[in-house]
N, C-alpha and C positions, 0 to 999 in steps of 0.2 A: 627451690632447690637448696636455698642457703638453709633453712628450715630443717633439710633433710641430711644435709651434710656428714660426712662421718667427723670432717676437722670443724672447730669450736671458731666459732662467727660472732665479734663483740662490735657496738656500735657504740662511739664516746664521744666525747665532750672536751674540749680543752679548757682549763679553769685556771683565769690569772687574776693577781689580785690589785690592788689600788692602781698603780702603776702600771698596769696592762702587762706584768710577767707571767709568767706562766707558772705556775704554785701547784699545782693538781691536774687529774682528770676526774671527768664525771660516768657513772655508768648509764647510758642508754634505752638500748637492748643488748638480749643474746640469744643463741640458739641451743637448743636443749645439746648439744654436743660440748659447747664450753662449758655450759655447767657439770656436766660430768667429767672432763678433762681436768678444770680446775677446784672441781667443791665448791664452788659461786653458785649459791640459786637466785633465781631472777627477782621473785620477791624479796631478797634480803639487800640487794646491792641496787637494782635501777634507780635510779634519783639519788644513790649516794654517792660521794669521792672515794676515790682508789686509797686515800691516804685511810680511811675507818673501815674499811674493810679489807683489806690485804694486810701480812704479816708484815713486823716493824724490819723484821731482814728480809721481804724484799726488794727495797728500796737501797739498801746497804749493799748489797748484791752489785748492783747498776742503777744509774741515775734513767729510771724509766721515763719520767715527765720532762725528762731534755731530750729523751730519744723521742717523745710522742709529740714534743711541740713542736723537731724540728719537720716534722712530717706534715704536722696539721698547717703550721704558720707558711712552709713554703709548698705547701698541697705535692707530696714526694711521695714515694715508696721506700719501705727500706726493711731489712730485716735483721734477725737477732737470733741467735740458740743460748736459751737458759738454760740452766741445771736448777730443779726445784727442790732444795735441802728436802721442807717440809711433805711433798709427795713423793720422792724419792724417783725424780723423771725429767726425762729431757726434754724439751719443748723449740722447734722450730717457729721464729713468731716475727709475723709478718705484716708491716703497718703501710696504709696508703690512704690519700686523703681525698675524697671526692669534692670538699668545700671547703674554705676557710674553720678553723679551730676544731671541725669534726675529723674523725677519722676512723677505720674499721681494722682492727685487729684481729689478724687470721694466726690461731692455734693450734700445732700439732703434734704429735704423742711421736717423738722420733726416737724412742727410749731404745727400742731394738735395733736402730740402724745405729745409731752411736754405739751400742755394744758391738755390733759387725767390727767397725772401724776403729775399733780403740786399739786393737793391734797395729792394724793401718797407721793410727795418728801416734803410735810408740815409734813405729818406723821412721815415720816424718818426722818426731820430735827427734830420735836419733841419727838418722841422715838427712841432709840439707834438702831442700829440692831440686830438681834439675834445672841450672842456670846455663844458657845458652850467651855466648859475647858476639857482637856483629858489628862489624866496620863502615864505615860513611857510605861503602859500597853495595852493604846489605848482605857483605860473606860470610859467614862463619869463620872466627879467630880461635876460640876455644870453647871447652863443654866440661861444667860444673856437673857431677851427679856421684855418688854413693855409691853407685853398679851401672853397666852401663846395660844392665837388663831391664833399664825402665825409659831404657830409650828405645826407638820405634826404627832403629838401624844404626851399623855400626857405626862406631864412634868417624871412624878414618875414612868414613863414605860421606860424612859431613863434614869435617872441618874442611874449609878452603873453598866450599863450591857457595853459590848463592843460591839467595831463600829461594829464586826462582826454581831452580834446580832442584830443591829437594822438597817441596811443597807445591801442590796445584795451583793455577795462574788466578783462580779465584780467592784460595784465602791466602796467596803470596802478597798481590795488590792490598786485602784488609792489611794486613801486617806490615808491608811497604804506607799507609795512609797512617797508619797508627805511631810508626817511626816520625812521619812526618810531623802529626797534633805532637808527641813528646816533644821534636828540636824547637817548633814554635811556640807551645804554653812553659814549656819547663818543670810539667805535670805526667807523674806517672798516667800513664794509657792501660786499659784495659782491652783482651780481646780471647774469646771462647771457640774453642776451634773443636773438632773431632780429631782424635788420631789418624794422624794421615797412611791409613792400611785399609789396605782392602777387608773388609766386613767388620772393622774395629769398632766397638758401641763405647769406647771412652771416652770422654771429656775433659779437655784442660782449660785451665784459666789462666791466660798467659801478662805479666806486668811489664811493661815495657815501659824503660826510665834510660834517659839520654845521659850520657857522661861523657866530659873530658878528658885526657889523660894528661900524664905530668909534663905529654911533649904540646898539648892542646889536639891529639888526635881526637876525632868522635867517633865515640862507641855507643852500642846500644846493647843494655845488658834488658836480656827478656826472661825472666822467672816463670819457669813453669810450673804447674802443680795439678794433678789430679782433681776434676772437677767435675765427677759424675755421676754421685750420688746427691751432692748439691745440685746437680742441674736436674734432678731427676725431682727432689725435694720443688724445686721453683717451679718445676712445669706444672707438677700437681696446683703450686701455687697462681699461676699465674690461671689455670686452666678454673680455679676458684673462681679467682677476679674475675675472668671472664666473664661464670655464670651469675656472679654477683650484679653485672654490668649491665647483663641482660634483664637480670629480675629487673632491675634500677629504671630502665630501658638509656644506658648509657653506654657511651664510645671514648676512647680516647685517641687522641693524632698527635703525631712528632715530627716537626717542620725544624728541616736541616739548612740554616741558614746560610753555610758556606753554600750549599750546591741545588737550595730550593728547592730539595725531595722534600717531599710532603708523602707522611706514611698514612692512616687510618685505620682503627682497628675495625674489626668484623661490626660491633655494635652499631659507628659511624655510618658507615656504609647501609645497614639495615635505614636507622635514623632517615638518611640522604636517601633511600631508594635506590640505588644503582647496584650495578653490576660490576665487582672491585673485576671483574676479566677482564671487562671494555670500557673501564670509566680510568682516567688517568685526574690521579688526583693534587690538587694543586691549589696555591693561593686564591689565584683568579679564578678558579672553577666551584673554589668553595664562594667568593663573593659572589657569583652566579645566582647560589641558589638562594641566598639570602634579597627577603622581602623587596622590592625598591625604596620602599618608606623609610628602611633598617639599615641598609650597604655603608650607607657615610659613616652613623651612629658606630656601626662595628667596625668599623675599617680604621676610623679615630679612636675607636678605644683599645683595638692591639697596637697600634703604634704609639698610641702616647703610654704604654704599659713598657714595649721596648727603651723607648727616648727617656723614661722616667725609671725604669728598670724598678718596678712595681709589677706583681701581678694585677692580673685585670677580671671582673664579671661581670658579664652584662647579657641578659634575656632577652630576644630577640624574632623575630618571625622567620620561615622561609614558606620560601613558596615554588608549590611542587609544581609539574609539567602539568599535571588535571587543576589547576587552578585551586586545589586544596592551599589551606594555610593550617603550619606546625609552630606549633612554640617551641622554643628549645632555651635551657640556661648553658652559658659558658663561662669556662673557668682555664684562666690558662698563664704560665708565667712564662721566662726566659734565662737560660743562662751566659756566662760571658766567660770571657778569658783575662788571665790578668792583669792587661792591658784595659780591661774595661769592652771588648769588643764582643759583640753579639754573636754566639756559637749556634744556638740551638731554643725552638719556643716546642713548648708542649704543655697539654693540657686534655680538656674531660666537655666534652656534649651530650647534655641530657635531656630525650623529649619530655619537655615537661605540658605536653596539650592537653593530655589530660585533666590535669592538675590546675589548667587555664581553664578547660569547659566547666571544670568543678565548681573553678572562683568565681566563673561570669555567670554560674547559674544558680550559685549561693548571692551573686550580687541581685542578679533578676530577681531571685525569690525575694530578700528582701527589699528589693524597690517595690516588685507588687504588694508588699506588708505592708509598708510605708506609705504608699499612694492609698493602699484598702484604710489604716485606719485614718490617713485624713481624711478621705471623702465618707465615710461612713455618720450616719447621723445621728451614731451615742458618741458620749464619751470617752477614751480608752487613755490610760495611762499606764506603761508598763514601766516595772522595777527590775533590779536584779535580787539576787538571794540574800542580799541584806539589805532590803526595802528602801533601798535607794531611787530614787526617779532616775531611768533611763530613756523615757521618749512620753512623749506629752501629744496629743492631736489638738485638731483646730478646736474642735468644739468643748474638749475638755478646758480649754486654753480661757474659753469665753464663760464658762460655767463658774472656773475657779477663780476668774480675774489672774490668772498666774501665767507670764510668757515664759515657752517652751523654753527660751535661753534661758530665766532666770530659775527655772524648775527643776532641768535636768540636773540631778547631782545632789538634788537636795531629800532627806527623807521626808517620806511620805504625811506624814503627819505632817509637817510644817505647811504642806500646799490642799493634803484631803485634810481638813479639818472637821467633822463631822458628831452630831449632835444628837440626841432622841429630842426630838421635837415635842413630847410633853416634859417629862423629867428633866431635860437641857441636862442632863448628863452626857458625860462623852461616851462617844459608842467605841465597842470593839474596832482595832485596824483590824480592816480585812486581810490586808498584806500577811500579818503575825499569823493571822488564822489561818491562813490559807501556807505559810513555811513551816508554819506546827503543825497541824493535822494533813497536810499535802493532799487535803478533799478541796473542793468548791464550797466556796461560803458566800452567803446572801444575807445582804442587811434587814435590819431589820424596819417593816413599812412606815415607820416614825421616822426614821434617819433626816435629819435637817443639815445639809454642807454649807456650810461659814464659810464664805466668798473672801477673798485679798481686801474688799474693799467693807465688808462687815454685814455683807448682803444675805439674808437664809434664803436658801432652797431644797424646798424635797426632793427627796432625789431615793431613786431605788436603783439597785446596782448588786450583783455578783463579782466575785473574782474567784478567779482559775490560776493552779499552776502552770508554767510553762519548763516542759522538760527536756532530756534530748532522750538521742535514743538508748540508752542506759539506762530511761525512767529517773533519774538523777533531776531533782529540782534546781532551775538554772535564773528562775525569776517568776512573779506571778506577772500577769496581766488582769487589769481592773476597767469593767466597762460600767460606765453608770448613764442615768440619764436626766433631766428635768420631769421629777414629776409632780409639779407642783397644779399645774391645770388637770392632769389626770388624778391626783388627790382631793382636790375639790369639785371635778366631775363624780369620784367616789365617794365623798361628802354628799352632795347634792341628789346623787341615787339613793346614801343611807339614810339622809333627811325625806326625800318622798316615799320610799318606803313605809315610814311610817307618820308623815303629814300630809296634811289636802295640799295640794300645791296652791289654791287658790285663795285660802283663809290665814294658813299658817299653824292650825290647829290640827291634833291627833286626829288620823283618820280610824276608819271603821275596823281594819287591820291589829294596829296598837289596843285600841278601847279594847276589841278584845280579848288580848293577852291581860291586857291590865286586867280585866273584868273576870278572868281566871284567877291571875296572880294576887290581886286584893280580898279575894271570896274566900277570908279564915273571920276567927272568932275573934280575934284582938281587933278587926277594923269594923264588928259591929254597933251601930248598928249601919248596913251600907248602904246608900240611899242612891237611888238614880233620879235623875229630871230629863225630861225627854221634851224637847220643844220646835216647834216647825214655822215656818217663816209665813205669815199670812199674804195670800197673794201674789207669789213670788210666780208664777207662769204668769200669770195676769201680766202683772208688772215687764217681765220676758216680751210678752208679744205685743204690748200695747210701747213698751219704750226703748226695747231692744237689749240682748242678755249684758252689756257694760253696765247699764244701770242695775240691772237683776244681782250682777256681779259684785259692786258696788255696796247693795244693800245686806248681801250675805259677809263683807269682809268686815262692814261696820257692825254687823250683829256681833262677828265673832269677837271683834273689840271691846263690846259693851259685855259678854260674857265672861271674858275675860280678865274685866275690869271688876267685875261684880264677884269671881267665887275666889277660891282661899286658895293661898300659893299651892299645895297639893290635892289638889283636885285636877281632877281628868276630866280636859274639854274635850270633844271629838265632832268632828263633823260628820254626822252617821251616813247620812244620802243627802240626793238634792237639794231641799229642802230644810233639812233634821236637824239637827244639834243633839249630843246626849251630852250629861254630866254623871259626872260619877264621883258619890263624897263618902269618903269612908270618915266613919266615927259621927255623922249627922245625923240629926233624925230628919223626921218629915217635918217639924219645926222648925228646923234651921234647913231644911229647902225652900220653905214656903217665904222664909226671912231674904234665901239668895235669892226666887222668883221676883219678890218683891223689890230688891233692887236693881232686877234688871227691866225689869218693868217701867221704875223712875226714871233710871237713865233714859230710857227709849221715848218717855215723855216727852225729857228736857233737850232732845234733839231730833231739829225739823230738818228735814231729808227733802233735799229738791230731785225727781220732782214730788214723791211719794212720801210719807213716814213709814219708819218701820213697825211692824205687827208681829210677835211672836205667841202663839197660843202653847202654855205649857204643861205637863200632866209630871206625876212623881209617887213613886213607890220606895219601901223600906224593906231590906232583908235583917231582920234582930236574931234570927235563932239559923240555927246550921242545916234542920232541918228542911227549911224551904231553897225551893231552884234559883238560883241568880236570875237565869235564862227568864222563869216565871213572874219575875221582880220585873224584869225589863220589860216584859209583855205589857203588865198591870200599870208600868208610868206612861207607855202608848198609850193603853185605853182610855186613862184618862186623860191624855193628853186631845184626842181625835174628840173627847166628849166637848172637854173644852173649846176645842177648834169649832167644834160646829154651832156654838154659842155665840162665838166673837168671829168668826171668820169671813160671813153675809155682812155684818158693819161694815167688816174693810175692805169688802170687794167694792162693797155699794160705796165705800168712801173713795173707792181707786178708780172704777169708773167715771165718776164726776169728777176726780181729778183728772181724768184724760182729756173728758168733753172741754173742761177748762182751758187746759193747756193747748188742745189744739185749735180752738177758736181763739186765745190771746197770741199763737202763733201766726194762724192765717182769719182776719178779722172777715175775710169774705164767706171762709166756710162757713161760719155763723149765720151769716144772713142767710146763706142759700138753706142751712137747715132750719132756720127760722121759717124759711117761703114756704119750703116742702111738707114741714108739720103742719104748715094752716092750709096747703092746700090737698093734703091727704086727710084734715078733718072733713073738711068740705064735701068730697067726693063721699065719705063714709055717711055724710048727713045724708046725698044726695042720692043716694044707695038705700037709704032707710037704714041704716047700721043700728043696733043701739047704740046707747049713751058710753057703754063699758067698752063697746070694739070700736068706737071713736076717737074716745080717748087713747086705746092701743095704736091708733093708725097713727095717731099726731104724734104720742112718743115713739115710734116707728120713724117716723118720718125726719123727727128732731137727731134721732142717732144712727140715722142710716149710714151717714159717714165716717164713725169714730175709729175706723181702722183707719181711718186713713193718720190717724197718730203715729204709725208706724214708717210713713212716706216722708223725705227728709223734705226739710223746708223750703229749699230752694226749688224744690221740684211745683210743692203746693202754690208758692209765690211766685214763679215762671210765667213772664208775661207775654212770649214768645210762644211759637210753637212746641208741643214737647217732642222731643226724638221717641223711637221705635223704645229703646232699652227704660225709658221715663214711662214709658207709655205701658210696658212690663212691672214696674211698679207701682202704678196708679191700680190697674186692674187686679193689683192682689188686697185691695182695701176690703171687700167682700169676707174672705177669709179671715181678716185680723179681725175687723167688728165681730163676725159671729161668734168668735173663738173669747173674746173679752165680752160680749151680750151673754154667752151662754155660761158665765161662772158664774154669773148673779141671779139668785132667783127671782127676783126680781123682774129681770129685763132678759131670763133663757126662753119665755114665749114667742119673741119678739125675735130673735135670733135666728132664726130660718128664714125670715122676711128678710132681712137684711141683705142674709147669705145670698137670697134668689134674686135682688131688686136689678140686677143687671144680667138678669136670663130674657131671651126676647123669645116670641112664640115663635118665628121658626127654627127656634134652636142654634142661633146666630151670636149668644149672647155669651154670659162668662158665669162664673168660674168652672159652670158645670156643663153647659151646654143644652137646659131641660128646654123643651119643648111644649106649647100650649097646656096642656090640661096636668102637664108634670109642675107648673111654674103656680104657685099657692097665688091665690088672689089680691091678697094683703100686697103683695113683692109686687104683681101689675100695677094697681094701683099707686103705689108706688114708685114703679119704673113711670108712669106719666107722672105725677105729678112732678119728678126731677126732672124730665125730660127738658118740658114746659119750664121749670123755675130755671133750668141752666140754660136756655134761648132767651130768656126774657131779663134772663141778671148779668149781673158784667160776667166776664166770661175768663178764660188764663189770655186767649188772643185775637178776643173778637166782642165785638158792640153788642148790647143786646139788641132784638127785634122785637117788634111790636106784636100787642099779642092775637092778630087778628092773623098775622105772616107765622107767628108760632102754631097756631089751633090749624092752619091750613096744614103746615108740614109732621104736625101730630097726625090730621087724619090721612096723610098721606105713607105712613109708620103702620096705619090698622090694618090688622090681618100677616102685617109680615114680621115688625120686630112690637109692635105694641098691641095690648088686647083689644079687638074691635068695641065690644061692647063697652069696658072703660073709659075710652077715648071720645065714645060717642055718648053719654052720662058726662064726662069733662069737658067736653064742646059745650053742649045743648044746656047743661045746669050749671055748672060750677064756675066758671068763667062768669056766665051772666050775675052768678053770687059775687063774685070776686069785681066784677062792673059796678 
């Protein structure tokens, strides 16, 4: 409403200086009516003082800033009629103070009603006003006036009678009460009456001032004067306030302390919820509605404002009849009499519960900020708009060694100290970046933060502005995090990427981007070596892939050791190695082959040596394929292999037989018995000379898988468990798998495989059945039968071989072959006798 007003609405500031006087006022607000009343516009004057914007006369005019501080300082009402030289206008202007040193000035354009009256006020300036005289008794003595046609009855119908008599019993008493405040303070009285006539709309202002006279009679002289354009001017004004009161959502009350009325205006009332018909309002009625928690707190702070003759404010609860609770602020002071004695308190109630859910829920928001970025598990530091630290979290706290107390307040740089982790240059603040460009910035992924304590950490991190709702940057926030294990997790995926994880060397990946990227004419001539591990499955299933493992990390050592600082090692597959020499010929591969050869000499590998067979091609001219380069050091490489690679197998298997007989010194013997007693059988059979000798070497390696079966299990002089007894029966499979790489001993390798199949298909690995189970493997399966009853045993004595040969032929026909058994009873035994 004040917004829309027709009179001009300014909201100010009182401004004192060192000494707390009053020196100025400040401008506010205003509403688009003062700026057109007075030529102020709002952007030119809010936030300035009245002394740099208003003219130098008008301050010469009248002491404005005494008329506004006495308003603001004792929170009063009061008003004023200026004459504006410069806008050539008259101004009715109206001050009243809702709070300590603020207050609201109401303006208005009275330029035509003062033209009405300027006759009027030639009259008054030329005849006196009408002065009424009254005696201790309240009679009329005599009648001061200019005509007595400005009196409301003739003259000789008043003098002599009393005010009772000639004025109504209601405003005789205000006038009798008013006589009485004048003989008590010694202070003219004021009182606003109607013309006492029937349909009369005039208003007077009556002064009532006590006098002695020369005999010490008392008189009361009452000054009347025409009050009804001014009354008409205030009601508009006061009918402002009102609405002003209401926007505000404020009330004001006047407690009359001779007689304990207690008034309330309309706004009060709303405020209170009651019904001003049937609510009788009062001291006690208003401590009612105030909170219980709050009654003492206000009831001590108007009293000690009276006893101290201090105004008073204090905010406070009430609490309605529904159990609702209202904030409300108060402001209220008192006047007194000469004597010093308490007349009258009055003051201003404003709900301020809005204004309370605002704060408590601007406080909740940021306590959930505050709880959100402690427990949160980055980092966050937030600044204001000039990169100041204003709040630190737990976890930034611990990243940066810097406590939140010694942090806040400090810039930014002093606590983010931050680094590019190659260059150790300093990086960008993000903060700057982020109040300069008012976008989001992100460090960059080298960022290193220099700890309080001299510690580096990677760390990756954005910051944000923080705005309000203007969009207006008010501070950024900065969240970072450790990422020093996640940088070396991304390390560790860029390094597999393009290395074996198992060697340490370029994988197959890398070789060949390089093998693109190196394929120009300045790196010819380019030379590849392509070389494979001899016996590396063998080695695998006869000692298990750690050794396998083992033997491939020492090769890539030895390769390593042997080519020239740029050269490309690569581990191509399982097996492979490639190299790659730019600017070599095939003379200086044959030079690298050659010393990796030597090394590989001059170190003995438990339990195996290593064996590498290698092959090598040259690309000299542009014309030929890289791709066809690398074929041609394979083929030669495979040609190679298949010259040297039967030596090493044959060297790898007599290393296992070795190894596993100096492990378990019994398997030995047992293969020892079985070879001489599957010769036996093959003589007694009529074998030749050549399948005899097969049965005996048969017979001598029928158990070298068992190299694969750990030692405690072989050396177990106990019973073995169920799970033991699962890895004994896969010895079948490892032997054949190690018989059959060598050509040598791949004949013999199905015997092996079958020597624990039994003719009713009882047996292992595979389950065969009589005429499925090769002959060699029967023969075979007895003579072990027979050597493992008759030899020490993992958990039992041997037995004699007469106890043996009975429970052999108690085996024929079901797990051993009849005809074998009964050739190994009836001949061989008695050779073996």
């Amino acid at each position: 409403m004040v917004e829309y007003s027709a009179d001009g609405f300014a909201y100010q500031k009182l401004v004192c200086d060192e000494n707390d006087r009053p020196c100025d006022y400040e401008f506010i607000a205003l509403n688009p009516a003062y700026e057109s009343l007075t030529n102020l516009k709002a952007d030119k004057v809010i936030g300035r003082r009245a002394t740099e914007v208003l003219p130098g006369g008008y301050f010469q005019d009248f002491n404005w800033v005494s008329f506004f501080a006495r308003v603001a300082l004792q929170q009063i009402s009061d008003e004023h009629i200026y004459y504006s030289p410069s806008l050539s206008r008259w101004f009715h202007i109206r001050a009243y103070s809702p709070q300590k040193y603020y207050f609201f000035t109401q303006v208005r354009d009275i330029t035509s009603e003062m033209e009405k009256l300027e006759e009027q006020e030639t009259i008054n300036t030329a005849f006196n006003d009408v002065i009424f005289v009254l005696n201790e008794e309240y009679e009329f003595i005599n009648i001061y006036a200019a005509d007595d046609c400005y009196l409301f009855m003739p003259r000789e119908e008043i003098i002599g009678k009393n005010i009772h008599e000639i004025v109504d019993g209601e405003l005789a008493a205000e006038f009798v009460e008013a006589f009485a405040r004048a003989f008590d303070s010694g202070q003219k009285q004021r009182v606003e009456y109607k013309l006492p006539l029937s349909g009369a709309q005039w208003w007077y202002e009556a002064e009532i001032m006590f006098r002695q006279g020369l005999l010490n009679e008392k008189k009361y002289i009452v000054v009347a004067r025409d009050y009804s354009e001014k009354k008409r001017i205030l009601r508009r004004s006061e009918k402002n306030l009102k609405d002003a009161h209401a926007i505000a959502r404020m009330g004001s009350w006047d407690l009359d302390l001779a007689t304990d009325h207690l008034s309330w205006s309309e706004g009060i009332y709303k405020i209170f919820e009651v019904n001003p018909e049937n609510f009788a309002a009062s001291y006690e009625a208003f401590l009612e509605f105030i909170h219980p928690d709050d009654r003492d707190l206000v009831d001590q702070a108007y009293k000690e404002s009276v006893k101290n003759k201090t105004p008073y404010e204090i905010t406070h609860r009430l609490l309605m009849p529904d159990g609702r609770v209202k904030w409300v602020n108060e402001i209220g002071r008192t006047d007194y009499d000469l004597q010093g004695r308490p007349l009258r308190s009055y003051g201003t109630v404003q709900d301020i519960t809005n204004l309370k859910r605002a704060e408590q829920s601007i406080y909740e928001e940021k306590e959930r900020l505050r709880v959100t970025l402690r427990s949160i598990g980055d980092a966050v530091i937030t600044t204001d708009k000039f990169g100041a630290i204003t709040d630190i979290n737990t976890v930034a706290e611990k990243l940066t060694g810097w406590a939140a107390a010694d942090a806040c307040g400090r810039p930014l740089q002093e606590v983010f100290h931050i680094v590019h982790g190659v260059t150790r240059e300093a990086c960008e603040d993000p903060v700057q970046c982020v109040l300069q460009s008012g976008e989001i910035c992100e460090l960059d992924s080298e960022t290193m933060l220099i700890t309080k304590d001299g510690r580096e950490v990677h760390i990756a991190d954005s910051a944000a502005p923080i705005r309000n709702d203007d969009g207006d940057i008010l501070g950024v926030i900065l969240v970072f995090r450790d990422f020093s294990e996640e940088k070396q997790k991304q390390e560790r995926i860029a390094y597999l990427s393009y290395h074996d994880s198992l060697t340490g060397l370029y994988n197959r990946r890398f070789f060949e981007e390089q093998l693109d990227r190196l394929d120009t004419p300045r790196n010819y001539p380019l030379t590849i070596i392509v070389g494979d591990v001899n016996g590396l499955k063998l080695t695998n299933d006869a000692f298990g892939h750690l050794i396998g493992d083992d033997l491939l990390k020492q090769a890539a050592a030895i390769l390593q050791e042997a080519c020239r600082a740029d050269d490309i090692i690569a581990r191509w597959g399982g097996d492979e190695f490639v190299i790659l020499l730019p600017n070599a010929s095939q003379e200086d591969a044959k030079r690298i082959i050659k010393r990796i050869k030597n090394a590989m000499d001059q170190i003995e590998l438990v339990p195996i040596n290593l064996s590498i067979s290698f092959g090598s091609h040259s690309k000299v001219t542009p014309e030929a394929d890289i791709l066809d380069i690398l074929k041609s050091a394979e083929d030669d490489m495979y040609k190679n292999k298949l010259l040297e690679s039967q030596k090493v197998v044959g060297e790898i298997i007599a290393k296992i037989v070795d190894t596993l007989h100096v492990a378990a010194p019994r398997e030995k013997l047992h293969a020892q018995r079985v070879a001489q007693l599957c010769s036996l059988t093959g003589k007694a059979m009529g074998f030749s000379q050549e399948k005899i000798k097969q049965l005996e070497t048969t017979g001598y390696m029928h158990d070298v898988g068992k190299i694969s079966i750990p030692g405690s299990i072989l050396s177990k002089s106990g019973e073995l468990t169920e799970e033991e007894w699962r890895e004994i029966k896969r010895h079948p499979e490892v032997g054949y798998r190690i018989l059959s790489s060598y050509n040598e001993t791949a004949d013999i390798a199905g015997f092996v495989l079958a020597h624990h199949e039994r003719v009713d298909g009882s047996g292992y690995p595979k389950g065969l059945k009589g005429p499925d189970i090769p002959l060699e493997a029967k023969i075979l399966g007895v003579a072990d039968t027979f050597a493992a009853m008759t030899g020490e045993g993992h958990y039992k004595k041997p037995v004699p071989a007469e106890d043996a040969a009975a429970e052999l032929k108690a085996k024929a026909g079901t797990q051993l072959d009849s005809d074998v058994v009964q050739v190994f009873v009836e001949k061989v035994l008695n050779m073996v006798n």
